[in-house]
Steps between C-alpha positions, in 0.01 A plus 500: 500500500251790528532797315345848548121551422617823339310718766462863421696716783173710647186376562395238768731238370252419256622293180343753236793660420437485057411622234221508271389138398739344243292453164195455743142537303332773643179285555709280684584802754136563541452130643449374867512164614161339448244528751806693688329697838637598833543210720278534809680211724795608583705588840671812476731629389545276274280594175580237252307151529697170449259373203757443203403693194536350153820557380723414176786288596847425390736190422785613734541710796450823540746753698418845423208724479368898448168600481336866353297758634263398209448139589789301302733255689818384306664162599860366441687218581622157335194406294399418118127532500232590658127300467178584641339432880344142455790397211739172541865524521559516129151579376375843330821654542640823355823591482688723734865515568558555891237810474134572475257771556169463647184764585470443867089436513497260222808331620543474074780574275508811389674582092861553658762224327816553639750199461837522748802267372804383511728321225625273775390409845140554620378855521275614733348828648541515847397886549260752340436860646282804319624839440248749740431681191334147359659551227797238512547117641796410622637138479784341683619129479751268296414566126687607181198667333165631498295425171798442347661844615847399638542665881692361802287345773286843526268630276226784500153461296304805369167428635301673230621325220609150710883544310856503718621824438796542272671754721497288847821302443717431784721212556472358835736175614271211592155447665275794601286411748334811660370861338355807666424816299498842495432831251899498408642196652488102466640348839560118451643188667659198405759260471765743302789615533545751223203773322601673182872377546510637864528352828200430646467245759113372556336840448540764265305777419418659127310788344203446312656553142831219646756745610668330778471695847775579774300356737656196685373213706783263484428143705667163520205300389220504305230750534077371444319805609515850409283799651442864451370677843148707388740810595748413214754534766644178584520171298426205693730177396412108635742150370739312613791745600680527816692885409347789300777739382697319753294540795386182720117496401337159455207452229369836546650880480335790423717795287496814367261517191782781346837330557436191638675509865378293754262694748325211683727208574377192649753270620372197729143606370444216306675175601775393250295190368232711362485710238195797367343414184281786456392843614245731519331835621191685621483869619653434827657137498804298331412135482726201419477147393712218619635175439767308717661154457613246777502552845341796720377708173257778476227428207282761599402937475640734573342843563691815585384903514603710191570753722830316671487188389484346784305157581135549526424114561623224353335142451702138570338238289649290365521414096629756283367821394541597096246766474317783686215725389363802724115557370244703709722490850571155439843265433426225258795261463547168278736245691452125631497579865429129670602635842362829683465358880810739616211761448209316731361426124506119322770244539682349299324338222397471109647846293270756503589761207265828505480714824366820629613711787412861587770759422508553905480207621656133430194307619366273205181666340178218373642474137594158433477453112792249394727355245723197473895475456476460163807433257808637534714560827147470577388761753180677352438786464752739391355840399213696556339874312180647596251758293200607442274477194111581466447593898695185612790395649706217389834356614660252315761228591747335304770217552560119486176371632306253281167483729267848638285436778494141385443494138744461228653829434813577384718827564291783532141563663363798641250618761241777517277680759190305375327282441509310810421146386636255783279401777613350831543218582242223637501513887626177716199456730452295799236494735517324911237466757752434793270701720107488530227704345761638266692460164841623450589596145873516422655629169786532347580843338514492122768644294449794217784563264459874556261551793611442877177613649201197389116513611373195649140403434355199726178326330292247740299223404487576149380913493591736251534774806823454691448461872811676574775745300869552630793652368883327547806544369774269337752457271645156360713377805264647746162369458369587872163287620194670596213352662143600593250338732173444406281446829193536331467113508345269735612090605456252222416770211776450235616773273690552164745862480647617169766796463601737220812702500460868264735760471248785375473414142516095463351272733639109527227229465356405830699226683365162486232425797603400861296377706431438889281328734479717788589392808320428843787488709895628543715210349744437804816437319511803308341724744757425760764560254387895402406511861894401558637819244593315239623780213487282240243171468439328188243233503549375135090487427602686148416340139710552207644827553816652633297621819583362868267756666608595879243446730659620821542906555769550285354485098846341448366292197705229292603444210509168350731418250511224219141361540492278794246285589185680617237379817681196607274272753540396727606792647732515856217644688167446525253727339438585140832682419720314260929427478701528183712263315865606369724298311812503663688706167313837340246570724426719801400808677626833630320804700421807313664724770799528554661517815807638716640245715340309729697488807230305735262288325311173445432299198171241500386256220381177453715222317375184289762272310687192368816678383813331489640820337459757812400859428490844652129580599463833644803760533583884431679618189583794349397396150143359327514432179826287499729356789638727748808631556399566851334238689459356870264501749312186368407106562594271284475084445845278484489255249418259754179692683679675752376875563747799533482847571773706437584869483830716441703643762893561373449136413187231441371437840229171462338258718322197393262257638619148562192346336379502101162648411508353138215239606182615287383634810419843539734659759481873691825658505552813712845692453590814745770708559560841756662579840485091549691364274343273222243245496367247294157329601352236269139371627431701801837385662842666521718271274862722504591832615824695560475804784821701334390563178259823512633705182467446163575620139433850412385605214098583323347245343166227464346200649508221289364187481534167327870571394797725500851493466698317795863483334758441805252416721558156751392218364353652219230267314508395132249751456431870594159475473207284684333241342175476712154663634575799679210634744412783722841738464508757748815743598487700869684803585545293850622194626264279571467361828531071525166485653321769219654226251377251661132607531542606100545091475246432726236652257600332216179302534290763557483570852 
């Protein structure tokens, strides 16, 4: 598991804790990143971009890191070599037993060999902390020597000469997972039970030239973090125990620096099924990392005041935390959170592993750069250490992960405050001309690894001027539409629009061309349904992209998943507008928003299919990028044709229409619920209703349509998704009156 990042105890929690660099060339201390400058793009507070730097790799995993004042970062974990940025697995290697040093602008080696062993087992260093004098590195793990040197699962290295020093011999029982250092004392956690032939359960504490202290923080399981308050005061201890010195205090405790007694205990703080894998400190805060296992964990922050240690905020996503990193006001943290909806933030979906969140505030900042699981357990990232070198800031992370933002990258990588290189992406345009003398242009935001504030720039018919420049924000699970009118147009004239996305120093390519015949007169289909409120109406006139646009009131665009099949014709009504095709297994759509429950409401679309296989076509769900957990509120086909609608109410309540709709017709289907009960209308007509059921599941959560989950629903079809053209979607925050439906039908030939 994670082991301390060997933090210094003052500063703002910044890894830099070290010592001069080990055997480093002083023309290597000199150098900055090429072409490094200070990044111009980014939303504050963060200050790092999420470009990946080149960086030397390893062949293992890496669990431990320190980095100096003067720009050196040192890595340990369970490797044998390292190899450069663009090397194979296998290829260019040099070796390096479960350590390496690197200068933190070049992301190179530096001259440092150190080689930590075992003569049985597999060694591995799973903590490294610097002296504040930079004179000394300390190293924790399971090993049996240094170079050679015989020591006991803790070492310390004379920086100047890159050496382990002779007189630092101390024999501690088993792992050492955690160090945090002082002028006259080495605090460190672990899995041991004994240091220099004494008791010591988890945590110990020694002075810099091995003399075992007094100072006792006995607990009943193993301890991952350790943490010196900037005061020197107070030691802050994170793991897996339940008692410290025999006081309830789950996973976290903070004691006195001196002897050790508990002074902040935190029982029912953390629930039992979670544990803290790291810590760390600024000038007013104490922040902790956490993982959990089973059933109602906490995988997220914590942040609590130095001054009482109290809770300042604490985040709920879910996947768990290994490491956190305060730089410039800001918490940096390596974890796979897939699931961070309990916050109003995304749902549950693919890991992400690198997040940012201001020290104040648990809100998710723009700063999306990303690993994969990697080998091992896998989770990640495990470790992060920040410095400075040549004007610049760099972080660095380390851990399992085999991929960086993409790209083959194994172990370690780094970021800096420049240069920006990554430009936004390509906007998802539509254009409509539901209404004359006018064209509507819809977009979908873009996404910027590290900006959440874009600039929109609209080109017309080809000009190198835009016509019109916006500003929106977004993030990767909220990609809001905008739109803009352009009514300098007349009848008949038809029109191509082209959008950018920039975010101050990199500009996308322009989107490809959209164009649109403007309009003499108000298409009556459509019109009447904006005119009717619909909050959500997607027409389906898109191209290859993930873009439904909205073209009701509500910019509640959709996305469309798994490529289905674009600008079907004929389409249900009549006009120029389009239907899509999906394909009854991978493919479908869900609103950007998300939304709290609807407790009166009406669902619209049009339906075209042969399906012997049924299929849910429009419902709400608390999940988009796989099944829900959560789902009612939705229509779906029988394997024989027949229509439900069903929602949730301390049991499934569903009616159904007595006749099949599977005919290779196209079909209007109409479902309400609110202080009437439910209905179900399928071409213009009531076809089933039920007057007691007016509640429904509550919970947030996402229209979808095309598919979702419908396990223990009636009659449930062979399959959960539609296989069919699906037309003219629109949700109401009403019910719909019979006759409104009706007329809706009524136009579907134009009117």
């Amino acid at each position: 598991m994670n082991g301390s990042t060997g933090r210094r105890p003052v500063g703002r929690g910044r890894v830099r804790a070290a010592a001069a660099a080990l055997c480093l060339l002083a023309g290597a201390l000199a150098a900055t990143a090429a072409g490094a400058s200070p990044a111009a793009a980014l939303t504050p507070p963060v200050s790092l971009t999420a470009d990946d730097l080149s960086t030397w790799q390893t062949n293992g995993i890496v669990w431990s890191m320190a980095a100096s004042a003067n720009g050196v970062v040192y890595a340990g974990g369970t490797f044998s070599t390292v190899r450069p940025p663009d090397a194979a697995a296998g290829t260019s290697e040099q070796p390096a037993v479960n350590f390496a040093a690197f200068n933190a602008a070049t992301g190179a080696p530096t001259g440092c060999s150190l080689s930590f062993t075992m003569t049985s087992g597999t060694a591995t260093v799973r903590a490294l902390a610097l002296s504040p004098d930079e004179q000394t590195l300390y190293a924790g793990g399971q090993f049996g020597a240094v170079n050679g040197v015989g020591v006991s699962n803790i070492a310390a290295i004379d920086t100047a000469t890159c050496t382990p020093r002779q007189d630092f011999k101390v024999s501690v029982s088993a792992t050492v997972r955690a160090l945090s250092v002082t002028d006259d004392t080495v605090y460190l956690g672990g899995d041991f039970n004994t240091v220099a032939g004494q008791t010591r359960n988890m945590f110990a504490a020694v002075t810099t030239d091995a003399q075992l202290k007094p100072w006792t923080a006995n607990t009943d399981e193993v301890g991952r973090a350790v943490q010196v308050t900037p005061d020197g005061q107070h030691v802050a201890i994170g793991g897996d125990f339940f008692t410290v010195n025999g006081t309830t205090s789950h996973a976290l405790a903070v004691v006195d620096a001196t002897t050790g007694a508990v002074t902040k205990s935190y029982p029912g703080f953390i629930p039992n099924t979670s544990t803290v894998q790291d810590l760390t400190t600024d000038a007013t805060g104490l922040y902790t990392a956490n993982e959990g296992t089973g059933g109602g964990v906490f995988d997220g922050r914590i942040a609590l005041n130095l001054s009482t240690f109290e809770q300042r905020w604490r985040d709920t996503c879910l996947g768990a935390t290994q490491a956190i990193l305060v730089h410039d006001g800001v918490l940096y943290s390596g974890s796979h959170a897939h699931d961070c909806s309990s916050m109003g933030e995304f749902p549950d979906q693919p890991r992400k592993h690198l997040l940012a969140q201001s020290v104040d505030d648990p809100k998710l900042l723009p700063w999306f750069p990303d690993t994969n699981d990697g080998i091992g357990e896998p989770v990640g990232p495990r470790v992060m250490a920040q410095t400075d070198l040549g004007g610049h800031h760099y972080l660095w992370v380390g851990g399992e992960f085999t991929t960086v933002n993409g790209s083959a990258q194994q172990s370690l990588t780094r970021f800096a405050d420049g240069p920006d290189t990554g430009a936004p992406w390509v906007p998802n345009v539509s254009v409509s001309t539901v209404a004359p003398d006018k064209v509507e242009v819809n977009w979908q935001t873009s996404f910027d690894t590290d900006d959440g504030e874009l600039t929109y720039r609209i080109y017309k018919d080809g000009a190198s001027t835009p016509v019109y420049t916006t500003t929106g924000s977004s993030v990767f699970w909220d990609r809001p539409q905008l739109r803009w009118t352009d009514t300098d147009v007349a009848p008949g004239e038809t029109h191509t629009y082209r959008i950018s996305a920039g975010d101050g120093t990199n500009t996308s390519a322009k989107s490809p061309a959209q164009t649109a015949t403007v309009a003499s007169a108000a298409e009556a289909y459509p019109a009447r349904v904006i005119a009717d409120g619909a909050s959500l109406y997607w027409r389906y006139d898109e191209g290859t992209s993930t873009f439904a646009a909205d073209s009701g009131t509500g910019l509640d665009n959709g996305f469309l998943r798994n490529a289905p099949a674009y600008r079907q014709t004929p389409a249900a009504v009549a006009g120029p507008s389009t239907a899509i095709g999906f394909n009854g297994s991978t493919q479908y759509a869900y609103s950007n928003k998300r939304h709290s429950q609807p407790t009166t409401f009406s669902v619209e679309t049009w339906i075209k299919t042969t399906t012997t296989r049924g299929g849910k076509i429009v419902g709400f769900g608390n999940l988009t990028m796989q099944n829900s957990s959560q789902y009612d509120k939705h229509v779906y086909m029988r394997n024989d044709g027949r229509l439900m609608f069903g929602v949730y109410s301390g049991g499934t309540r569903t009616v159904t229409t007595t006749g099949a709709y599977n005919d290779g017709a196209w079909h209007h289907v109409v479902a309400t619920q609110g202080s009437g009960g439910m209905a179900l209308y399928v071409d213009g007509q009531l076809r089933a209703s039920n007057f007691l059921y007016t509640g429904n599941e509550s919970y947030s959560g996402y229209w979808r349509v095309g598919g979702d989950n419908l396990s223990s629903w009636p009659n449930r079809p062979t399959s959960d998704f539609f296989a069919g053209q699906i037309d003219e979607t629109a949700v109401y925050p009403t019910a719909l009156s019979g006759s409104t439906i009706s007329a809706h039908y009524a136009l579907r030939t134009g009117g």
